[in-house]
N, C-alpha and C positions, 0 to 999 in steps of 0.2 A: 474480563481478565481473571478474576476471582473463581470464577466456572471453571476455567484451564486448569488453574492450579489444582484446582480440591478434586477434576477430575485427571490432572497428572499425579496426584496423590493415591487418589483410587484405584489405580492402575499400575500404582506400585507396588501397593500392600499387596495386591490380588493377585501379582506376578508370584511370590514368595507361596510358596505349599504348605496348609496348615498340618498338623501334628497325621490327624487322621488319610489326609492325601500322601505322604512321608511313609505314612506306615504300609499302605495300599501299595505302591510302588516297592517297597521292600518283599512287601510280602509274595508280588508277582514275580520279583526276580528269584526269588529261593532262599533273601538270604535272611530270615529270623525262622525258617525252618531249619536251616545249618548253624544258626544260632542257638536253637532252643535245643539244639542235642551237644552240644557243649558245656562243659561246667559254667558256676556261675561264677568264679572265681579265676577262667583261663582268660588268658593275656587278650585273644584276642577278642572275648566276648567282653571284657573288663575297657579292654582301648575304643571298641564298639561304642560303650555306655557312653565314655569321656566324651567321646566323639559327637556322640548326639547330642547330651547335655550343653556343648559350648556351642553346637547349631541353634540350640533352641535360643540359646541363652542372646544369639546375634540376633534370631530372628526376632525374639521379643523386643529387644532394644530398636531394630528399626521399628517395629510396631507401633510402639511405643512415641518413637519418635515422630510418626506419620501422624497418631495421634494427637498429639500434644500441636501439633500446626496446626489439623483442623480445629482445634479448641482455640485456638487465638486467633485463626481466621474467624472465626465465628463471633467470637465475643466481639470483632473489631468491626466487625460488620452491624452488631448490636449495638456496642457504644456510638457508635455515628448516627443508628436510629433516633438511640435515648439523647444524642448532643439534642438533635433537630428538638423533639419534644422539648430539653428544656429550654432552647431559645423559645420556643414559644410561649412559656408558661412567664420568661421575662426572667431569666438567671443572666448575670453578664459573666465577662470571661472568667474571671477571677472566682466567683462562684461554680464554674462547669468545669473547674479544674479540682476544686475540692470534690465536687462529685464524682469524676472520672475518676481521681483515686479513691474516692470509697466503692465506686464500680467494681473497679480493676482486685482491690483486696476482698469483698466480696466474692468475686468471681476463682481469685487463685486461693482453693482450702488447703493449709497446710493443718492437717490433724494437732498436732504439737502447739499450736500459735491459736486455734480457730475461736474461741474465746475472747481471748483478748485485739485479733482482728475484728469481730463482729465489732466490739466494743466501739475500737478506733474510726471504724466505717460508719457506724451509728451518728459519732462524735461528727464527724469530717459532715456528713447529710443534714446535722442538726444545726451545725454554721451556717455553710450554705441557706437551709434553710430560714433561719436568722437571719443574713444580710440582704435577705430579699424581701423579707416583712418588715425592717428596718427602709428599706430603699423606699417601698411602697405607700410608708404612711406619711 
């Protein structure tokens, strides 16, 4: 099921025409050759520009957005690996949920915060870790 999606995902993105295919298509119709003999300053070369900038600006946003699903498909698909792993190494539930959030803050980098997430993530592994050599002895 997971296949479907990331390849109905793929097949979205792929529908949308990048920059260079947008331009190829222009450029067969005629129209940045009646563009480029117009000033740069006329209305309609000016409403042109707008025009394309708030294309891109959609098309990045869905990109974007496509993106950002397969990154949490992904990771989710990972963290289920890494749950398996740590049952087996002997973490109980309460300990694989302090991991999963040092996983998960790990995994999401906010530039701004990333410092002091590592920190916290560090923190959250090093419990975890603790009440499991606490359990063990």
């Amino acid at each position: 099921m997971e296949e479907q999606t990331t390849q109905a995902q793929k097949t979205e993105t792929q529908a949308i025409p990048n920059r260079r295919e947008r331009r190829y298509r222009l450029k067969q119709q005629g129209v940045l050759k009646y563009l480029s003999k117009k000033n740069f300053l006329d209305p309609i070369r000016a409403n042109f520009r707008a025009e394309n900038m708030k294309t891109g600006e959609k098309i990045q946003s869905i990109r974007r957005e496509a993106i950002d699903k397969q990154l949490e498909a992904d990771f989710m698909i990972k963290l289920e690996s890494m749950k398996e792993t740590w049952y087996e190494i002997g973490y109980n539930s309460k300990e694989i949920e302090l991991l999963e959030e040092a996983a998960a803050i790990h995994f999401a980098k906010d530039k701004s915060t990333w410092k002091d997430d590592k920190k916290e993530a560090k923190e959250l592994r090093k419990k975890a870790k603790d009440s499991l050599a606490s359990r063990k002895q």
